[in-house]
C-alpha positions in Angstrom: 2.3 4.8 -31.9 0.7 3.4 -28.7 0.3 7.2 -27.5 -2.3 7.6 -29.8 -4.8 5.7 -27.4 -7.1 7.8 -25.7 -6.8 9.2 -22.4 -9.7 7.8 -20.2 -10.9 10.4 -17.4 -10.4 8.9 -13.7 -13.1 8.7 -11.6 -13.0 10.6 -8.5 -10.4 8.6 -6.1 -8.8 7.2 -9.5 -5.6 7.8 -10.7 -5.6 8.9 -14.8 -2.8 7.2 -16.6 -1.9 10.3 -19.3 0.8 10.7 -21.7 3.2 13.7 -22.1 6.1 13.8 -24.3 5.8 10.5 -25.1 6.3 9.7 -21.2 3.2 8.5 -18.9 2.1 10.0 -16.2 0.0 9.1 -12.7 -2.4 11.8 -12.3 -4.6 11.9 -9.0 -5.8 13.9 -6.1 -5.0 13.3 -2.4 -5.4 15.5 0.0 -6.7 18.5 -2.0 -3.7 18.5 -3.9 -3.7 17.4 -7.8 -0.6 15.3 -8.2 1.3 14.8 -11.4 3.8 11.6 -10.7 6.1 10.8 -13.7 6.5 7.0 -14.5 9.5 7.6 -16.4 8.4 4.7 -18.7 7.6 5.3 -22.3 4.3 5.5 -23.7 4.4 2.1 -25.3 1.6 -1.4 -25.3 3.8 -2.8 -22.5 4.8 0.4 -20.3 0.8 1.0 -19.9 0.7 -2.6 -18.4 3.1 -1.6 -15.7 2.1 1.8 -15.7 -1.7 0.2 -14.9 -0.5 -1.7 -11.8 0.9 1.4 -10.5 -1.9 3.0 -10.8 -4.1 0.6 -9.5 -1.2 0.1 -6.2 -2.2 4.1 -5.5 -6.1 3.7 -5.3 -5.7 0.4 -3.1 -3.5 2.6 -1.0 -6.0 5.5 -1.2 -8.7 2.9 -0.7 -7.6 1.3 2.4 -5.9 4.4 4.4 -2.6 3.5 4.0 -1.3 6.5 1.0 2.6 7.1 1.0 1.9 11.5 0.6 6.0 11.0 0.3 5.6 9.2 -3.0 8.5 8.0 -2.9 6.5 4.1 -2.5 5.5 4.8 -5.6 8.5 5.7 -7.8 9.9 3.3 -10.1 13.6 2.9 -8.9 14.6 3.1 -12.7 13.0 6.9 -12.7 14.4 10.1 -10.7 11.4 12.0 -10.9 9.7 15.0 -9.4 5.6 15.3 -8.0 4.6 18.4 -7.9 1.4 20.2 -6.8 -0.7 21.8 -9.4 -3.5 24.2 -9.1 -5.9 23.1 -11.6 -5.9 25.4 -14.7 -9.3 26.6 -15.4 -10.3 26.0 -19.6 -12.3 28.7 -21.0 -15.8 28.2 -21.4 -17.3 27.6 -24.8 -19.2 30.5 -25.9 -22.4 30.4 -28.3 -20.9 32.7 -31.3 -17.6 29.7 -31.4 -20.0 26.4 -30.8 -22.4 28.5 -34.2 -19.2 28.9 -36.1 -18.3 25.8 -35.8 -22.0 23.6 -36.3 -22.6 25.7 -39.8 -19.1 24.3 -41.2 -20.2 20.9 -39.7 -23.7 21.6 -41.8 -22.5 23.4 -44.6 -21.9 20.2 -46.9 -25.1 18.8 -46.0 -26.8 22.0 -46.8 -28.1 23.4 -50.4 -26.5 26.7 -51.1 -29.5 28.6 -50.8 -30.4 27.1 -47.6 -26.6 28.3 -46.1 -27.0 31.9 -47.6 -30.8 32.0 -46.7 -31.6 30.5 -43.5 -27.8 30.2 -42.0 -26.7 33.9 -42.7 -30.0 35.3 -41.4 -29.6 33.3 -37.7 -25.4 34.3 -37.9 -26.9 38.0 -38.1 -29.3 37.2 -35.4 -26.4 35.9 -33.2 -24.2 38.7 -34.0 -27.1 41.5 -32.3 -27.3 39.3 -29.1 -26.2 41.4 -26.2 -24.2 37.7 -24.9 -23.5 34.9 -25.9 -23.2 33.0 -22.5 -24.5 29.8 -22.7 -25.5 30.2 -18.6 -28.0 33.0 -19.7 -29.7 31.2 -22.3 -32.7 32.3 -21.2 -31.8 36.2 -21.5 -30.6 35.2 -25.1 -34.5 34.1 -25.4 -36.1 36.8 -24.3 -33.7 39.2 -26.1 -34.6 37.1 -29.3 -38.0 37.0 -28.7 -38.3 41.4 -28.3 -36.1 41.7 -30.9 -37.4 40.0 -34.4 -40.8 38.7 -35.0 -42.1 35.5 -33.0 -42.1 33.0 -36.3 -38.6 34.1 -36.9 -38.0 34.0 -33.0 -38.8 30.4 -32.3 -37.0 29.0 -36.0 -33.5 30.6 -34.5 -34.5 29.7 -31.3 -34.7 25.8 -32.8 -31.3 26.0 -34.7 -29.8 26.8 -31.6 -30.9 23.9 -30.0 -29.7 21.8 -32.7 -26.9 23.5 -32.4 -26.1 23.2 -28.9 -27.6 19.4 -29.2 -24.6 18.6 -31.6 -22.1 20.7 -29.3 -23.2 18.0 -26.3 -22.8 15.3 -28.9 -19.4 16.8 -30.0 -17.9 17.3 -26.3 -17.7 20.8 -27.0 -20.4 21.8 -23.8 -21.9 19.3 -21.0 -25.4 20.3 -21.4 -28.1 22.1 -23.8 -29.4 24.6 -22.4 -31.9 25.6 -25.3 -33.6 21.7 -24.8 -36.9 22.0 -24.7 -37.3 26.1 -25.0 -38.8 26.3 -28.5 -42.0 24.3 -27.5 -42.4 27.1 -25.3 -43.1 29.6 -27.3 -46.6 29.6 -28.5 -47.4 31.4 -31.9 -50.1 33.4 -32.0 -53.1 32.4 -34.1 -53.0 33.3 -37.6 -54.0 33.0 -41.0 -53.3 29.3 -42.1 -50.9 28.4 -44.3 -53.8 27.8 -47.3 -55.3 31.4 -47.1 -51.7 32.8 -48.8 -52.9 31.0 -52.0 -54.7 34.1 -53.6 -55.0 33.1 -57.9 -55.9 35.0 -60.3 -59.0 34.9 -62.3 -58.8 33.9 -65.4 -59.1 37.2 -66.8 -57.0 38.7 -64.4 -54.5 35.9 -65.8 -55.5 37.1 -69.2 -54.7 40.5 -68.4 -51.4 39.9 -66.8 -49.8 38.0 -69.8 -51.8 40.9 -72.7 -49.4 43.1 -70.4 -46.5 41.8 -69.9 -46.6 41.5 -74.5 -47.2 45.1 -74.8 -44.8 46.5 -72.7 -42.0 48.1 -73.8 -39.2 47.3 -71.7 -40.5 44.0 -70.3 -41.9 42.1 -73.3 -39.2 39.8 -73.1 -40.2 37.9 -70.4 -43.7 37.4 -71.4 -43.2 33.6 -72.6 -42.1 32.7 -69.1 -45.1 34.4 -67.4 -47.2 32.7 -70.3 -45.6 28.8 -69.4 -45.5 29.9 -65.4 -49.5 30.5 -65.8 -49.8 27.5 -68.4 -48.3 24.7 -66.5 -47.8 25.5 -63.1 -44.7 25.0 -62.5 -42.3 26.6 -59.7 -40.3 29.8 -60.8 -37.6 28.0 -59.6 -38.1 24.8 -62.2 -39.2 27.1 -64.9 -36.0 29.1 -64.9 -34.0 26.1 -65.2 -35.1 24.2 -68.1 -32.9 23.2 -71.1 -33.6 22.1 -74.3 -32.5 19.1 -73.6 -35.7 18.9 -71.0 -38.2 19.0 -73.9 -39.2 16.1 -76.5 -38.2 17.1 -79.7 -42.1 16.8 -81.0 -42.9 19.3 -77.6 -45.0 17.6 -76.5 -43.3 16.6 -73.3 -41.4 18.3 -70.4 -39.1 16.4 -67.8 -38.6 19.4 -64.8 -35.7 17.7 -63.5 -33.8 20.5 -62.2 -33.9 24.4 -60.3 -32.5 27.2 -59.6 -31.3 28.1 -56.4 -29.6 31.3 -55.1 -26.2 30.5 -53.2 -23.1 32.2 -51.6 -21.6 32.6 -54.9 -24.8 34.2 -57.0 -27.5 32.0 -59.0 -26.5 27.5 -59.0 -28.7 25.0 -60.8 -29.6 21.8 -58.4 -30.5 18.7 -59.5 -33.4 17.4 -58.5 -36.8 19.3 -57.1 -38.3 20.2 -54.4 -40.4 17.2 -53.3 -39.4 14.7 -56.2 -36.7 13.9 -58.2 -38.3 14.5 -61.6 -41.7 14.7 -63.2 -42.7 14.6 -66.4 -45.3 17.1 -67.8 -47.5 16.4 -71.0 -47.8 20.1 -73.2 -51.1 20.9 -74.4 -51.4 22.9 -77.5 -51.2 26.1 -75.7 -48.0 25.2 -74.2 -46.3 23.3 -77.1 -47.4 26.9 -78.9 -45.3 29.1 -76.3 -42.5 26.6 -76.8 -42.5 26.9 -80.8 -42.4 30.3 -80.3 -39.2 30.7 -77.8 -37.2 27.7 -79.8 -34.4 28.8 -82.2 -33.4 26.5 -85.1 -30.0 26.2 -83.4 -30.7 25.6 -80.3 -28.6 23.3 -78.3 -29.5 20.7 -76.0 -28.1 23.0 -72.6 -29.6 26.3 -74.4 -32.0 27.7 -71.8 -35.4 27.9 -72.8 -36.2 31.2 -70.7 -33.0 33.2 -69.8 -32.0 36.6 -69.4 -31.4 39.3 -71.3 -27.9 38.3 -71.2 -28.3 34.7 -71.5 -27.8 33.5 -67.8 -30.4 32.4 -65.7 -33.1 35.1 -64.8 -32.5 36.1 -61.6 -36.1 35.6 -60.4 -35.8 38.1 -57.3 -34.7 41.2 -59.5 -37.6 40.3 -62.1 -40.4 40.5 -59.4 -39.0 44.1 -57.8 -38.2 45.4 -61.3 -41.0 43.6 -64.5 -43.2 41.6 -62.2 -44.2 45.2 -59.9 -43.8 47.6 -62.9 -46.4 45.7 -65.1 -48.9 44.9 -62.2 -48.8 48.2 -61.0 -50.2 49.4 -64.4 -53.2 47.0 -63.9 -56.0 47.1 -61.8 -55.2 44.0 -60.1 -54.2 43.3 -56.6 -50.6 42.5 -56.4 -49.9 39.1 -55.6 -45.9 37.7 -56.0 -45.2 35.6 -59.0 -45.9 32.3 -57.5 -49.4 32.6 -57.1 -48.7 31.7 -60.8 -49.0 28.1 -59.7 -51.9 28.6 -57.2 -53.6 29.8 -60.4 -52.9 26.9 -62.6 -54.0 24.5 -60.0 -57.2 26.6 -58.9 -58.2 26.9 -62.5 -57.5 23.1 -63.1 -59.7 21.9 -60.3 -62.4 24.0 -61.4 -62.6 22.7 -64.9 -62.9 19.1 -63.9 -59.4 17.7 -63.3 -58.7 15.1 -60.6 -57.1 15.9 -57.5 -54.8 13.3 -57.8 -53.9 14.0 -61.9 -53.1 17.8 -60.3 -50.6 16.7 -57.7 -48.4 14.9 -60.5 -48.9 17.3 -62.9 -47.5 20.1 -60.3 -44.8 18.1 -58.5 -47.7 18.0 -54.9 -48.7 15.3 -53.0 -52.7 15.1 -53.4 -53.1 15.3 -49.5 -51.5 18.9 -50.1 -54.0 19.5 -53.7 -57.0 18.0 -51.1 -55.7 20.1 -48.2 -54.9 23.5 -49.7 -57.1 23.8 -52.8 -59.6 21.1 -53.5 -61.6 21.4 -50.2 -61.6 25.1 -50.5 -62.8 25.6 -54.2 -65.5 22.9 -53.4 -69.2 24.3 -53.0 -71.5 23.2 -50.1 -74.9 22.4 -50.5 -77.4 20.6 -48.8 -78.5 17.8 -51.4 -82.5 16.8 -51.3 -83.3 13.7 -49.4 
């Protein structure tokens, strides 16, 4: 039906042509009173027409000093109907906590899982502690956030509700953000760079860590996968993942074309990884050996290659509080988490000779990130004779 058609917003000294009931309305001001005249016409392609002239009779009349306040110039003879003042009914303002609630369902299917329980949940707790959520003190909601969690997390929520607030403005839910522009204002302090949390392990310390993991007698299990993490460099994530269908049948390829993530509803493979689709990674000896040791006669193309006890995926975060801790502790090694794995594998790859550029494919990295993070740090200086 016609009533479907938007409702435009008068201008001040307009008059707003509105539907109620299926029945238009005149809606202006005059006089400091807001006026609500009823056409008595239906809300139909043709009424607005005549409904239009009406209007457009009222602002001439406005416009030129000559207004009827009786209204009665202005009712169509065919409708007995009634003005009558209204005070203007304040709406509620939008708080933060209902504008949040509302942007995470609007990101939610745009969103991995992991990134909705990880990231999402952590700033919904945030919100929850704030002492308002009055978008007018925004800047008391800063400086409570700022005093109240540490300044990386600080200015990351302090982003997300600017994005969130942008899409509010976008969404007519609020007139204005009024986190725009806050977030550059927070300087971080200077810190270690991003390269010096790559720690490796020696090689014997790498040694050391797999001899372990095979002696030990509740955690022996899982010494393959820290064997393949150390052997090829892949992401925990990828590792935990792959099938049977992922490997060549003469093992001497692997296609990573998958990981696990952690979502709402416990452990979800996604397809895809985290800076490329898929990669494909040739097995030396030492890693075609680890995979003739883990492969069954029956296995089945969707058979994991590493899972748990119970033959789901490992759930990576218990194995690094319970095995990965428990065996390092026994060692005389500094502890390091289980990604530094990788960091190893690329370290140790660099040293020996291999390209920059063969690295990054082999490891899923871009080789500005191998040159950045790895290859100009391993590098010796010296002063050559001229």
């Amino acid at each position: 039906m016609y009533s479907k058609e938007r409702n435009i917003k008068a201008s001040k000294g307009s008059v707003q042509i509105k539907s109620s009931n299926n029945r238009l309305q005149l809606v202006f001001s005059f006089g400091g009173k807001r006026h609500y005249l009823s056409t008595g016409y239906p809300d139909t392609a043709q009424y607005r027409k005549l409904a239009k002239m009406k209007a457009s009779e009222i602002e001439k009349d406005i416009l030129y000093e000559r207004f009827d306040d009786t209204l009665e110039k202005y009712k169509p003879k065919s409708a007995l109907s009634t003005v009558t003042p209204v005070t203007p009914i304040s709406t509620p303002k939008a708080n933060l906590a209902e504008i949040w609630d509302k942007y995470v369902e609007w990101k939610r299917p745009q969103c991995a899982p992991s990134t909705m329980k990880n990231q999402y949940r952590a700033y919904s707790a945030y919100l929850e502690r704030l002492p308002t959520h009055d978008l007018d003190r925004a800047n008391e909601i800063r400086d409570c956030v700022l005093q109240s969690i540490p300044i990386n997390s600080a200015k990351r929520f302090i982003v997300a509700l600017n994005s969130c607030c942008q899409w509010a403005v976008k969404s007519g839910l609020i007139l204005e953000n009024p986190f725009y522009g806050m977030a550059s204002e927070i300087k971080l302090p200077k810190s270690e760079k991003a390269e010096d949390d790559i720690n490796p392990f020696s090689l014997a310390e790498r040694d050391n860590i797999i001899q372990a993991f095979r002696c030990d007698r509740y955690y022996k299990f899982y010494a393959p996968l820290i064997e393949f993490l150390f052997n090829t460099g892949a992401r925990p994530s990828e590792a935990i993942a792959l099938q049977w269908k992922h490997v060549t049948s003469d093992l001497k390829f692997i296609n990573f074309e998958q990981a696990v993530t952690v979502s709402e509803k416990g452990l979800a493979v996604k397809q895809g990884l985290k800076t490329q689709e898929k990669r494909r990674f040739p097995c030396n000896s030492k890693v075609q050996a680890i995979l003739s040791s883990i492969n069954p006669d029956n296995a089945k193309p969707d058979d994991l290659l590493f899972p748990s006890p119970e033959g789901k995926y490992i759930d990576f975060h218990n194995f690094r509080n319970r095995a990965w801790k428990t065996v390092l502790a026994g060692l005389d090694i500094t502890y390091r988490k289980p990604y530094q794995t990788r960091h190893t594998f690329i370290t140790l790859a660099l040293e020996n000779g291999l390209d920059a550029k063969d690295v990054a494919r082999l490891v899923g990295n871009s080789p500005e990130v191998i040159y950045r993070h790895y290859a100009g740090n391993k590098r010796e200086l010296f002063v050559p004779e001229f």
